[in-house]
N, C-alpha and C positions, 0 to 999 in steps of 0.2 A: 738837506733833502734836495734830489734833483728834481726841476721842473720836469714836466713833460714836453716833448719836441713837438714843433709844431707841423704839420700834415704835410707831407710831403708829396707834390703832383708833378707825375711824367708827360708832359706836353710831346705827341711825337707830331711832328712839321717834315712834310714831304719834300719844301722847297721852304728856301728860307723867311718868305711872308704869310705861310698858309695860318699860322694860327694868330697872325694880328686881323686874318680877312675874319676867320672864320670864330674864332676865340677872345676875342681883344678885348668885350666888355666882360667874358668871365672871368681872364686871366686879371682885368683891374680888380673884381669882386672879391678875387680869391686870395687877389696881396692886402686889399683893406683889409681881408679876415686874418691877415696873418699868416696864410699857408705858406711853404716853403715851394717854390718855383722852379721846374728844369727842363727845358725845351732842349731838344732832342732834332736835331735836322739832319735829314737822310743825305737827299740831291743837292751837294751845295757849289759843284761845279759846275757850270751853265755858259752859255753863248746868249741866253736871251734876256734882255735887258730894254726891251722898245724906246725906253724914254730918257736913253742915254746911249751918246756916240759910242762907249764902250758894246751895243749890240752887236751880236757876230763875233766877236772875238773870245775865246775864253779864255784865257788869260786874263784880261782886263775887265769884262762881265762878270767873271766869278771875285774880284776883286772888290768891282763897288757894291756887290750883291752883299760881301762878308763885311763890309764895312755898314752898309744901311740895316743888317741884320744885327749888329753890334749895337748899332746906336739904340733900335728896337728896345734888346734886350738892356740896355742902363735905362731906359725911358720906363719900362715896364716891371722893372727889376727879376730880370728870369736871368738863372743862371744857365747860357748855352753849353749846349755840347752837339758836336760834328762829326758827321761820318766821310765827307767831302768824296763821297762817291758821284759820279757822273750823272747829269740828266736826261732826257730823255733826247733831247737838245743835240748833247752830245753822242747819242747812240744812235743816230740817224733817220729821229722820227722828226713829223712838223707838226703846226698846231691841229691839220685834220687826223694825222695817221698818229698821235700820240694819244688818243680818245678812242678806247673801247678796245686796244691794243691785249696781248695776252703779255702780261710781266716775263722776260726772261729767266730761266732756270737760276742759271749765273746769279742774275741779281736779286734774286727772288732769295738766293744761299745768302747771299754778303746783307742782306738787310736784316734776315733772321739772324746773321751771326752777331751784327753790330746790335742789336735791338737787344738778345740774350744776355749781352755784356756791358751793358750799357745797365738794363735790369738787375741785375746782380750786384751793382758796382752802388746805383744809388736808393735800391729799395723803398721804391715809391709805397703808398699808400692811396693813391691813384693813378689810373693811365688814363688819357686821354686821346684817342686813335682816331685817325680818318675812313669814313663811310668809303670813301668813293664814290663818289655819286656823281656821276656823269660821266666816270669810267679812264679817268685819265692817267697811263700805265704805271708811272710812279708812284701815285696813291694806290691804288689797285695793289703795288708790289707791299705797301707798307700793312695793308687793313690783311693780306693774305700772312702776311710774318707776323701780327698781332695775333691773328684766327688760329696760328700755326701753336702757339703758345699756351691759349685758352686753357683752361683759366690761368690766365694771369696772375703767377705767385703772387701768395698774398696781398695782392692789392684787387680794388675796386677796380671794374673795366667799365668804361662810357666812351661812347662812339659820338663823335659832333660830325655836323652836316659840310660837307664841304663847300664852299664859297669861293668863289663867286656861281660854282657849275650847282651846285643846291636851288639856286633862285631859278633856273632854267629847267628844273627837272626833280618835280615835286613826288615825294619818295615816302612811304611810311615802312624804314624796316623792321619792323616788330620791338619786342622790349619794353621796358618800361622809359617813357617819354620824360625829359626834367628840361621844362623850358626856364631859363635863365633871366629874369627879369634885368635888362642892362640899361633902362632909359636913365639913371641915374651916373649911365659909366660911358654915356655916348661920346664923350668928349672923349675919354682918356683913349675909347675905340678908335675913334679919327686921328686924333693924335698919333698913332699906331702903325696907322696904315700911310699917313703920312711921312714917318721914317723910311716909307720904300720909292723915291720920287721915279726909278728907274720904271717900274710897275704902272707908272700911268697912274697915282690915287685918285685924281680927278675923275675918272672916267669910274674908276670901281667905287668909291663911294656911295652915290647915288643906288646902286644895284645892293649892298650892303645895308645902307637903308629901309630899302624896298623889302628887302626880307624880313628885317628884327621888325619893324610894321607886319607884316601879314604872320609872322609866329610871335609877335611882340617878344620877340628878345633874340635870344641862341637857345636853339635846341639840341639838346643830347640824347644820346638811345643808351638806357644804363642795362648792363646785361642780366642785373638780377636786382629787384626788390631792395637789399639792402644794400649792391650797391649803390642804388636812388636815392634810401635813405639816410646811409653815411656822408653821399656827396652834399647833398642839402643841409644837411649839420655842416659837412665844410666850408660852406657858402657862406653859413652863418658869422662861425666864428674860428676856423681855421684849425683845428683842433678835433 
């Protein structure tokens, strides 16, 4: 007799640290339970990199980024996948004009197409999508090609808060709420965010923190009742 497979979750990641900021103590919760793990990164070619010479250059910035993303996912055990599409970096926004920005048509196409294909290929059993919250145009392009989809075949849809811009810009978007108890997974969260040294984790830390205290944990927005309910059985025991 075959076993049954164990729950299969789509992590989508706008940039390739977004869901160790924002995800890190549910993604530890979800491998103790067993789930099958797949992170999903949109923007993985970049120029910005602050807390390494390689900044400014991309060539070399997308380079240590795929490597600190790499070490992420064995630390974490997620299996990656890459769309290694351009960042915002690279389309000639900066840290003010890439906040509240409208997504390009262009990219707006290429993230639905890669997002469709990517869906198809690994049939999740959850997605996990960025809010956008604080508006910054890459996320914005990812939560509009999730919304584009809606309902999301056969899987669970939940939305998490995005981090570090969530702790600046407190947000209730409707849905049903599933706050994630992580104080038990704070380590393996730091741990996490400390695979990105390019990122500055010193500095985001603290700010990461500050939030799983004021929601005690990670909050998700689940788009329907059961799938709040399924996901919490996931939490549980993976399955």
């Amino acid at each position: 007799m075959t076993s049954p497979r164990s729950s299969r979750v789509l992590l989508l990641s706008p940039h390739p640290d977004d869901i160790a900021w924002s995800l890190g103590g549910t993604v530890s919760r979800l491998r103790e339970a067993g789930a099958d793990l797949v992170c999903l990164t949109f923007f993985n070619r970049t120029r910005y990199a602050p807390g390494n010479p390689a900044h400014g250059d991309s060539r070399t910035a997308t380079d240590v980024r795929r490597i600190e993303e790499d070490g992420w996912g064995a630390l974490a055990d997620v299996r990656l996948e890459r769309c290694d599409l351009g960042d915002a970096s690279l389309r000639g926004y900066d840290d003010a004009t890439e906040m509240g920005a409208e997504p390009e048509p262009e990219v707006l196409r290429e993230v639905a197409a890669r997002l469709r294909s990517v869906i198809a290929r690994v049939r999740p059993d959850a997605v996990l999508a960025p809010l956008a919250i604080g508006g910054h145009i890459d996320h914005s392009a990812v939560r509009r090609a999730v919304a584009g989809l809606a309902p999301v075949p056969d899987a669970a849809l939940l939305w998490y808060e995005d981090l570090p811009y969530a702790s600046q810009n407190p947000w209730v978007p409707g849905g049903h709420p599933l706050v994630v108890d992580i104080g038990s997974h704070w380590t393996a969260k730091s741990d996490g965010v400390r695979c990105y040294p390019s990122q500055l984790p010193d500095d985001i830390l603290p700010v990461l923190r500050q939030h799983a205290a004021q929601v005690r944990g990670e909050r998700l927005w689940a788009e329907t009742q059961n799938a709040h309910d399924w996901f919490s059985h996931c939490l549980m025991n993976g399955t």
